[in-house]
N, CA, C and O of each residue as an XYZ file, in Angstrom:
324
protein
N      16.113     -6.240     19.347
C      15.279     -5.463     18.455
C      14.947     -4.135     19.143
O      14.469     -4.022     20.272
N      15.291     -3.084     18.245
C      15.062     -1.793     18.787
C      13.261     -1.523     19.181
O      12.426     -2.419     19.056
N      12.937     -0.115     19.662
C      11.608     -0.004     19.847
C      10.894      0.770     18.533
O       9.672      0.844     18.406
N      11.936      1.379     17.502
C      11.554      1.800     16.228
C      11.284      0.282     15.343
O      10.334      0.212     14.564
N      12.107     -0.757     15.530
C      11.737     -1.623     14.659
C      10.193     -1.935     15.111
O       9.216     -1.517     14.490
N      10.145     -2.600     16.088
C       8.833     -2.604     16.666
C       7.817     -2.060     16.096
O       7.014     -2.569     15.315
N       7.881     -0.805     16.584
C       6.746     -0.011     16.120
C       6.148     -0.069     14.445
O       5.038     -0.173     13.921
N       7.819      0.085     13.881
C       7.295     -0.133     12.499
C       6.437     -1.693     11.897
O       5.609     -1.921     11.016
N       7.246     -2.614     13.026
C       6.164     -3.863     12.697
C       4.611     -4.042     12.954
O       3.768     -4.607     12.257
N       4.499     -3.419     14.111
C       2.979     -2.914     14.073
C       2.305     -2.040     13.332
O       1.119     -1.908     13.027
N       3.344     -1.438     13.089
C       2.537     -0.604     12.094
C       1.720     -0.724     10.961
O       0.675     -0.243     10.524
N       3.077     -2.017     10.461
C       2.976     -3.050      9.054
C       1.450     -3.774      9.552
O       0.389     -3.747      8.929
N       1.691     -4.320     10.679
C       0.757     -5.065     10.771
C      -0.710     -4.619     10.876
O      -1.684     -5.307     10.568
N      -0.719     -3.739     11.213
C      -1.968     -2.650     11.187
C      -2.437     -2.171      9.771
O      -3.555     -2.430      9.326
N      -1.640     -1.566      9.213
C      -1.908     -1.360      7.767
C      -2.193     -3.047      6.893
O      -3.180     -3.148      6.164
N      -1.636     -3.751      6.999
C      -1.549     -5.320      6.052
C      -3.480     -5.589      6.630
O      -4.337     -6.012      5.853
N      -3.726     -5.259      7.941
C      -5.025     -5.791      8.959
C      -5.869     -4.791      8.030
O      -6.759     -5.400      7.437
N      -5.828     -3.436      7.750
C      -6.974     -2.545      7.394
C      -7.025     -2.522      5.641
O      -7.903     -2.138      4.868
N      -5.823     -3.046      5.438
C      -5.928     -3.519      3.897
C      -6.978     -4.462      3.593
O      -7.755     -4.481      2.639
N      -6.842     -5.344      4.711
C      -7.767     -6.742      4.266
C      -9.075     -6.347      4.371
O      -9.790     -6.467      3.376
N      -9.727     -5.694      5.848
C     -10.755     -5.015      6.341
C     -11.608     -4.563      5.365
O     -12.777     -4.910      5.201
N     -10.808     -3.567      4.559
C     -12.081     -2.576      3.266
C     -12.475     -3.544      2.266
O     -11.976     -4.456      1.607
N     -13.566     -2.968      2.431
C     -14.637     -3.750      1.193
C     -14.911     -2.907      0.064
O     -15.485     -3.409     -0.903
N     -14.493     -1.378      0.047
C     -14.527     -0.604     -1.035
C     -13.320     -0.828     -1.580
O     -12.269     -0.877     -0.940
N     -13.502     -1.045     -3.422
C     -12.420     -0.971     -4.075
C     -11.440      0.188     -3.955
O     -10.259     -0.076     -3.733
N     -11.737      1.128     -4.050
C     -11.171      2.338     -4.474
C     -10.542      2.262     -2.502
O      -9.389      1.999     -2.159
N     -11.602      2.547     -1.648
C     -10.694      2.665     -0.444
C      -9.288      1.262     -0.205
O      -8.139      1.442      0.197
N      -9.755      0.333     -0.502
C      -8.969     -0.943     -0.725
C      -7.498     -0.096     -1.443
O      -6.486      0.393     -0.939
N      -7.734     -0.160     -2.094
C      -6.238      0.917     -3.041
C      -5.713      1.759     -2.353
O      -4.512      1.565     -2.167
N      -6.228      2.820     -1.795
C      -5.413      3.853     -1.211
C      -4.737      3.399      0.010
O      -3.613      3.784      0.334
N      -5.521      2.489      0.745
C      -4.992      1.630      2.132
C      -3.692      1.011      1.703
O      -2.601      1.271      2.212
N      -3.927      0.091      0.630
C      -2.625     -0.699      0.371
C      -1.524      0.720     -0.599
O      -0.295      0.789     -0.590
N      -1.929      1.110     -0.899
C      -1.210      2.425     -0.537
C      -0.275      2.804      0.027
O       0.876      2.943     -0.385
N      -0.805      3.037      1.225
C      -0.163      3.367      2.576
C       0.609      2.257      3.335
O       1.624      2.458      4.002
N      -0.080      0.905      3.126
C       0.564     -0.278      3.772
C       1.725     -0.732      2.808
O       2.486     -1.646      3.126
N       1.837      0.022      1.485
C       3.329     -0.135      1.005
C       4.162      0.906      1.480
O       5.335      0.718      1.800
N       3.546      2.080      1.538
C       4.959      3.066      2.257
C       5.012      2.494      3.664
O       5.991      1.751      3.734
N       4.372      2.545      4.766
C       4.814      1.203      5.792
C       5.619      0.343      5.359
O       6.531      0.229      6.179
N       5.810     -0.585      4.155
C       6.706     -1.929      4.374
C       7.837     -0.698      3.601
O       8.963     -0.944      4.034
N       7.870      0.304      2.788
C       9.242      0.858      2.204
C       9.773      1.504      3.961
O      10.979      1.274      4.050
N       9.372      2.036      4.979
C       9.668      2.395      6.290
C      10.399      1.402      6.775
O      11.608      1.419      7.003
N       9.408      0.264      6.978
C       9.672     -1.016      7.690
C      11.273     -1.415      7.318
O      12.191     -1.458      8.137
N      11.385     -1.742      5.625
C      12.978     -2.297      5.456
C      13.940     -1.058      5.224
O      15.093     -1.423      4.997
N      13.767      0.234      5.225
C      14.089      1.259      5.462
C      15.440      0.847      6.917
O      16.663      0.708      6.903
N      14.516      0.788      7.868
C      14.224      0.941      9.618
C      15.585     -0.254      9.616
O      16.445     -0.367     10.490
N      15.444     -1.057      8.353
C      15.970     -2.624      8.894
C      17.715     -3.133      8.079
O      18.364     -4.179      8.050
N      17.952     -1.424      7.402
C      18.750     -1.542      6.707
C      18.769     -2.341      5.261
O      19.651     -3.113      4.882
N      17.559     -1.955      4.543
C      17.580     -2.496      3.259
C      17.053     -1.326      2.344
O      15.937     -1.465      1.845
N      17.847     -0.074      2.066
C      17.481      1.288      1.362
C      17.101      0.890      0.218
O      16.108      1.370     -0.329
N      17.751      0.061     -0.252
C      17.726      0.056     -2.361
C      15.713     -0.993     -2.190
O      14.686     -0.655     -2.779
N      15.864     -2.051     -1.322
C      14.255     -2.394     -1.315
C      13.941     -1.156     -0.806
O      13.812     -0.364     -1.739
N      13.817     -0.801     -0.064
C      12.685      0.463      0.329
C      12.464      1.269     -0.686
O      11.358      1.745     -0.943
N      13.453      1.464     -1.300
C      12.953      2.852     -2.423
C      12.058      1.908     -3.676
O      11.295      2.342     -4.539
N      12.404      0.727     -3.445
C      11.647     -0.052     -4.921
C      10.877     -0.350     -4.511
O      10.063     -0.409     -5.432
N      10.171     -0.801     -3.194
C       9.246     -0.673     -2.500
C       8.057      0.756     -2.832
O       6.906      0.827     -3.264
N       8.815      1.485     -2.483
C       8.173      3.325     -2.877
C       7.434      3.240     -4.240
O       6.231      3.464     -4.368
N       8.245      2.907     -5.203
C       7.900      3.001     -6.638
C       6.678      2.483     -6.737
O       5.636      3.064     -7.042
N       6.950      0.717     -6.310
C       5.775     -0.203     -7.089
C       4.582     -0.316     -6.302
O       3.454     -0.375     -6.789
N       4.918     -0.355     -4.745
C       3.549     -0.966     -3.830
C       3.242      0.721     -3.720
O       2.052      0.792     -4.027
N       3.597      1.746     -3.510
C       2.983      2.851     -3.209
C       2.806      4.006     -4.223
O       2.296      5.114     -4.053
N       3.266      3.548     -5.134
C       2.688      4.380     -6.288
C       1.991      4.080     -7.199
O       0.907      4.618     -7.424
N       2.701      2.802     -8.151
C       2.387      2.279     -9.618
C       1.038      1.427     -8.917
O      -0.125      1.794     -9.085
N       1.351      0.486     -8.281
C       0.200     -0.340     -7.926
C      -1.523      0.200     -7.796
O      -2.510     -0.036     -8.493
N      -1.298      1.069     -6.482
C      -2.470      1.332     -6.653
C      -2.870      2.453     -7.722
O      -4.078      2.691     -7.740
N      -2.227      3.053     -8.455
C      -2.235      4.111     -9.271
C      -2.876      3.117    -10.682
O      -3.863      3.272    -11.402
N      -2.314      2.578    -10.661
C      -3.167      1.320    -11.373
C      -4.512      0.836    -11.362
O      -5.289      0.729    -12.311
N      -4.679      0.558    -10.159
C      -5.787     -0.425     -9.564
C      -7.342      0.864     -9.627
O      -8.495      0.759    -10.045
N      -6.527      2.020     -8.952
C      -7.416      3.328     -9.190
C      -8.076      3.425    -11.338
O      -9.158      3.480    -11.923
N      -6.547      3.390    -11.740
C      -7.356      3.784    -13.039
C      -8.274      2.587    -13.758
O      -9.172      2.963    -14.511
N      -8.122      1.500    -13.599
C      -8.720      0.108    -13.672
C     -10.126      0.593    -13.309
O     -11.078      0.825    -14.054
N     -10.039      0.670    -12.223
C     -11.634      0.932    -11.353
C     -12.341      2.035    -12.232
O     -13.540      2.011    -12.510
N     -11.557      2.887    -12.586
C     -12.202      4.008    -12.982
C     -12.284      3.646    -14.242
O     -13.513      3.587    -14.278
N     -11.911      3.313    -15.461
C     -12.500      2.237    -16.602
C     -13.751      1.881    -16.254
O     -14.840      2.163    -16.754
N     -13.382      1.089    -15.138
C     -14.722      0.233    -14.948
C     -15.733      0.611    -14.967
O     -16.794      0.187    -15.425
N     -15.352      1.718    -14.291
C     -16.819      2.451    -14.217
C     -17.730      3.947    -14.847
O     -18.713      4.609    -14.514
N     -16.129      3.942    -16.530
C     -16.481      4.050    -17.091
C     -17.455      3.538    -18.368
O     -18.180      4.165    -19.140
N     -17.139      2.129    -18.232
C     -17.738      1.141    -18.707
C     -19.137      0.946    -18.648
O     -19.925      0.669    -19.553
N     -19.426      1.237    -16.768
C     -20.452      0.936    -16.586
C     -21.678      2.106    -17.158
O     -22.869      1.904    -17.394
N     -21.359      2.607    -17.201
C     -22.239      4.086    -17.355
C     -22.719      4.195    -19.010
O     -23.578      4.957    -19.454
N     -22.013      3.337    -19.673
C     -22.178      3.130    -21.466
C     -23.039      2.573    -21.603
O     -23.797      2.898    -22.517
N     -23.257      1.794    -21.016
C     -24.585      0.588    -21.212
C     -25.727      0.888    -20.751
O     -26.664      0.097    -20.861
């Protein structure tokens, strides 16, 4: 195992660790965020391009781009009542 794979596994593992960590929704999202472009790097690094880029799409864009507008409903919601 190279020292780029490595790194990128810590990396993963660091990001997957500070994902769990936040207790704010909204920060919660942007983290896992980032801990999906980490895993699109990670199988990038490991020779799996076509996952990495579908990786890109869903865990680092759509997902939390989602989870953001959800929240923000929510709390449009909240403010009606």
């Amino acid at each position: 195992m190279s020292v780029l794979q490595i790194t990128a596994l810590i990396v993963v593992a660091l990001a997957g660790t500070a994902t769990v960590a936040m207790r704010d929704p909204v920060r919660q999202a942007v983290v896992a965020g980032i801990f999906g472009l980490s895993l699109s790097i990670l199988f990038f690094i490991f020779g799996a391009p076509d996952v990495a880029l579908s990786q890109i799409v869903v865990a680092t864009v759509a997902v939390p781009l989602m989870v953001l507008l959800a929240l923000a409903k929510l709390g449009d919601q909240g403010e009606d009542e």
